[in-house]
DSSP file (Angstrom, degrees, kcal/mol; ACC not computed):
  #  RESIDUE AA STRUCTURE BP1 BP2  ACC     N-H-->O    O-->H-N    N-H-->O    O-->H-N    TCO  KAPPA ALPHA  PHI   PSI    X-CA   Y-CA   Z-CA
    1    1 A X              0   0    0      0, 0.0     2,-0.4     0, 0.0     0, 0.0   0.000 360.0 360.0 360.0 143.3  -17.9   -1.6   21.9
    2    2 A X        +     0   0    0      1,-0.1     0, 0.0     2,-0.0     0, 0.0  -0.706 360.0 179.0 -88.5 144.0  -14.6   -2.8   21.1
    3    3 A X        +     0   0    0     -2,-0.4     2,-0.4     2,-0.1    -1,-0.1   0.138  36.6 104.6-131.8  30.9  -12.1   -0.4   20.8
    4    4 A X        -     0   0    0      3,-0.0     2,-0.2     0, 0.0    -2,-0.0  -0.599  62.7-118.3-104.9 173.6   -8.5   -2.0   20.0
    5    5 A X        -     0   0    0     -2,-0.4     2,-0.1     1,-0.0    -2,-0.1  -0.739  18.7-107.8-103.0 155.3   -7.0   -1.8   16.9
    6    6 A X        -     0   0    0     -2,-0.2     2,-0.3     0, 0.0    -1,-0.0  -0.216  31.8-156.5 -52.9 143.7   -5.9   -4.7   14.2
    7    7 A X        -     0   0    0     -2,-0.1     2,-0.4    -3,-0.0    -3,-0.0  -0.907   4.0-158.7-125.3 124.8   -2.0   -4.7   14.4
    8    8 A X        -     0   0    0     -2,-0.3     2,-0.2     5,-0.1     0, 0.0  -0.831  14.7-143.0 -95.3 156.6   -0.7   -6.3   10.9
    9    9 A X    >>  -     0   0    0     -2,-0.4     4,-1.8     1,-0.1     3,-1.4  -0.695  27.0 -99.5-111.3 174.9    2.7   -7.4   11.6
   10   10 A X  T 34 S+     0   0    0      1,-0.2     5,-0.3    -2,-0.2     4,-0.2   0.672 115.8  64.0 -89.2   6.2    5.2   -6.9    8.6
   11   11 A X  T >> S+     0   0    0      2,-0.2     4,-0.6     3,-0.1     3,-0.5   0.908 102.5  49.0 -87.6  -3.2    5.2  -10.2    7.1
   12   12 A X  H X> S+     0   0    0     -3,-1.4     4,-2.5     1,-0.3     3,-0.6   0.916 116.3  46.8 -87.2 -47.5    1.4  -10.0    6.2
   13   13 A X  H 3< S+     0   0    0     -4,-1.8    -1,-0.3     1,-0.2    -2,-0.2  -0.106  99.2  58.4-106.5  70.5    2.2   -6.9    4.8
   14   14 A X  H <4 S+     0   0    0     -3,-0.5     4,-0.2    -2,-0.3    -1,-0.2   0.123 114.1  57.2-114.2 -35.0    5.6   -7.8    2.6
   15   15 A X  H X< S+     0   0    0     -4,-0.6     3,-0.8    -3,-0.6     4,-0.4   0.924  97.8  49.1 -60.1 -57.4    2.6  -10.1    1.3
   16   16 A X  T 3X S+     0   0    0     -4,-2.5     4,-0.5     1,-0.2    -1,-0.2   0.921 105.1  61.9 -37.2 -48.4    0.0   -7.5    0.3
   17   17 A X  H 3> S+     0   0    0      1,-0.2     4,-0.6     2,-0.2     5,-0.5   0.677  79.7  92.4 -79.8   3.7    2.9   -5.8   -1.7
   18   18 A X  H X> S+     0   0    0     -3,-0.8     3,-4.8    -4,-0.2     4,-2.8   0.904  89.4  44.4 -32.5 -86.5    3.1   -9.1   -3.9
   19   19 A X  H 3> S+     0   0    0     -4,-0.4     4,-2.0     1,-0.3    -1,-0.2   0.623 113.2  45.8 -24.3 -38.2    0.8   -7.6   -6.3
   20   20 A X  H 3< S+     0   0    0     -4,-0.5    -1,-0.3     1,-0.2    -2,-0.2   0.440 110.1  52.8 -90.5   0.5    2.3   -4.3   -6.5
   21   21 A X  H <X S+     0   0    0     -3,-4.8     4,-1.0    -4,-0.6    -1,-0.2   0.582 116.3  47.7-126.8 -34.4    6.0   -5.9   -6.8
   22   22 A X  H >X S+     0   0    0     -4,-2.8     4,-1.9    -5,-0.5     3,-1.1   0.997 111.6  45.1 -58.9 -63.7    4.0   -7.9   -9.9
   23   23 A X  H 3X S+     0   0    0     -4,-2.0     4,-1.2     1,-0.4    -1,-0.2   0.590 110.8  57.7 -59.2 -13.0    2.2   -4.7  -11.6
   24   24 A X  H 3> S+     0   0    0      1,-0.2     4,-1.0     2,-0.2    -1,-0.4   0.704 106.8  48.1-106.6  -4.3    5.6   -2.7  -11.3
   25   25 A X  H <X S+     0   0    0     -3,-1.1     4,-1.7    -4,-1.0    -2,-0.2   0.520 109.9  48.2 -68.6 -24.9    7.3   -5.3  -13.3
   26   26 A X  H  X S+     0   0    0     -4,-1.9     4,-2.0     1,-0.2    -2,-0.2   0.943 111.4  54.4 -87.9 -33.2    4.6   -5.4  -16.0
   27   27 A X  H  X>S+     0   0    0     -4,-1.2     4,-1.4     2,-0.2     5,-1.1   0.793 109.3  45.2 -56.2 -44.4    4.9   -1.7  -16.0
   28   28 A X  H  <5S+     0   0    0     -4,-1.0     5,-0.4     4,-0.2    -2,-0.2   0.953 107.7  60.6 -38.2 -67.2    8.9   -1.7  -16.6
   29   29 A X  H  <5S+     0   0    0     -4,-1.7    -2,-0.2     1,-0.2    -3,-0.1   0.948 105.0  43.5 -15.2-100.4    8.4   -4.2  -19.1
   30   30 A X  H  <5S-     0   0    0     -4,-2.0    -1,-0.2     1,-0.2    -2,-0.2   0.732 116.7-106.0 -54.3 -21.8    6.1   -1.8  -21.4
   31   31 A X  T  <5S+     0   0    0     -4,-1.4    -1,-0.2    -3,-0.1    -3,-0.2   0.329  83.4 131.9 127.5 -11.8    8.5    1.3  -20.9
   32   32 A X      < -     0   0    0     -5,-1.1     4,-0.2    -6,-0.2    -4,-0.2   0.764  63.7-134.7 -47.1 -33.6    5.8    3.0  -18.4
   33   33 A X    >>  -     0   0    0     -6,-0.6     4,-0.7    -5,-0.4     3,-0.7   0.769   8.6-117.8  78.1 117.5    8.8    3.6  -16.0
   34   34 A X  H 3>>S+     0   0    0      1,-0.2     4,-2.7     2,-0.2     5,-0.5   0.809 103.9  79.2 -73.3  -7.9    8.8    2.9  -12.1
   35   35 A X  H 3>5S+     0   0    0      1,-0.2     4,-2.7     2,-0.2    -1,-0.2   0.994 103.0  40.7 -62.2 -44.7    9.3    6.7  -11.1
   36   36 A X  H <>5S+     0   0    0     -3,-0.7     4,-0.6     1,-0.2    -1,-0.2   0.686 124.5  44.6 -75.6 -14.5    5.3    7.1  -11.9
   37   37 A X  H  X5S+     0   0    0     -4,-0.7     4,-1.1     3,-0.1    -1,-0.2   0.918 113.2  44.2 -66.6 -45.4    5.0    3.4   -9.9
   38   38 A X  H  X5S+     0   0    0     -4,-2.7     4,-1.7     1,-0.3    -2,-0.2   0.908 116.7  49.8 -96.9 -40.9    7.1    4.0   -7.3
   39   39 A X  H  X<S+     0   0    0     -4,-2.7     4,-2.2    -5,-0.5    -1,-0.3   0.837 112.8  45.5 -75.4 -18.9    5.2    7.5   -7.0
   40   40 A X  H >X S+     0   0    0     -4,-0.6     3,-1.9     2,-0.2     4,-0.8   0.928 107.2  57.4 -69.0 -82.6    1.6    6.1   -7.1
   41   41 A X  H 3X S+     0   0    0     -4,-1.1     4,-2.1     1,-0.4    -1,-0.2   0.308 104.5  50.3  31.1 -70.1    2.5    3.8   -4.9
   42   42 A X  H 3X S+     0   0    0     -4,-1.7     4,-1.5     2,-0.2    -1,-0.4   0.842 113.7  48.5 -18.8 -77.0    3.6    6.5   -2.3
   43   43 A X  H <X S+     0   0    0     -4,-2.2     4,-2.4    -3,-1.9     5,-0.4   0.872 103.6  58.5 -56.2 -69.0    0.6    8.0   -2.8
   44   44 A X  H >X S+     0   0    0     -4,-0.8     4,-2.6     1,-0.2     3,-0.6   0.930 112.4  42.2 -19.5 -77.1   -1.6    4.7   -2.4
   45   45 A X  H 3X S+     0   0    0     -4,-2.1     4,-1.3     1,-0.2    -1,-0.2   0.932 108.2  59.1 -54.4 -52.1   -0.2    4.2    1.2
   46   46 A X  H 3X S+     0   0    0     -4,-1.5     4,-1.3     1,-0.2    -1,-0.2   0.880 111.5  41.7 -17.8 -53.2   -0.4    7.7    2.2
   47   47 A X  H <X S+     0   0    0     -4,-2.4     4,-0.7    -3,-0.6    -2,-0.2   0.787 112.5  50.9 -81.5 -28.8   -4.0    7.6    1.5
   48   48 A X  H >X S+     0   0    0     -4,-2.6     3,-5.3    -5,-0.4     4,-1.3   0.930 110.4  48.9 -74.5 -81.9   -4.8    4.4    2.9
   49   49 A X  H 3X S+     0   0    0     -4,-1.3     4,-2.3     1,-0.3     5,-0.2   0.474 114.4  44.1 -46.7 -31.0   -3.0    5.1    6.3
   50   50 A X  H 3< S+     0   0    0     -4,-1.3    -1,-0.3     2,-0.2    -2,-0.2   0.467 109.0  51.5-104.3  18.0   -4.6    8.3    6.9
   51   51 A X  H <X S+     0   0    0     -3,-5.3     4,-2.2    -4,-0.7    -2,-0.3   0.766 111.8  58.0 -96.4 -30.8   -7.9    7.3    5.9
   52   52 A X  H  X S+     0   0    0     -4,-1.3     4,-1.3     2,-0.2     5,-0.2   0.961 108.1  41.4 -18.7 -85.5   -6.9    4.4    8.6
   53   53 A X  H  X S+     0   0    0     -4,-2.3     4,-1.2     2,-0.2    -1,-0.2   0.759 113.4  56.5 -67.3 -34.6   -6.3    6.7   11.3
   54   54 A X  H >> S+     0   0    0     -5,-0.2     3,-1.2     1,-0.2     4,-0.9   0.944 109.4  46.2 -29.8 -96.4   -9.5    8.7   10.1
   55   55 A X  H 3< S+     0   0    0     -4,-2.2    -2,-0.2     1,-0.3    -3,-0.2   0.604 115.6  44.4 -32.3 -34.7  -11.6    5.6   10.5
   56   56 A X  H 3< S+     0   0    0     -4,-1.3    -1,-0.3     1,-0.2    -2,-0.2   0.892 110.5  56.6 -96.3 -27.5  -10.0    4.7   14.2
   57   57 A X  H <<        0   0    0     -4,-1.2    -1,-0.2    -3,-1.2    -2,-0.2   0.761 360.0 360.0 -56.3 -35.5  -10.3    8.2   15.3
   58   58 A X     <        0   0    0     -4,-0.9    -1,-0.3    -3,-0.1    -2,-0.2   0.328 360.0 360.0 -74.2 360.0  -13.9    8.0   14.5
């Protein structure tokens, strides 16, 4: 079994966050407010990274 990890280097993810850089602009636009983007957002990454380190840990 292989056991090294995927490294993304940051310019693949500055890429990923297109979308998100998209969806907080359409959200400004309608009056939605970025403090509740910015905070999901926060949240998002949080989750991902320690379900990440879950997953390699397993």
């Amino acid at each position: 079994m292989n056991h090294s990890i995927y490294q993304i280097d940051i310019g693949h993810l500055l890429l990923a966050f297109i979308p998100v850089i998209l969806v907080a602009g359409i959200f400004f636009r309608w009056g939605i407010g970025l403090s509740s983007t910015i905070q999901g957002l926060i949240r998002m990454v949080l989750q991902l990274l320690l379900i990440g380190y879950a997953l390699t840990y397993i």
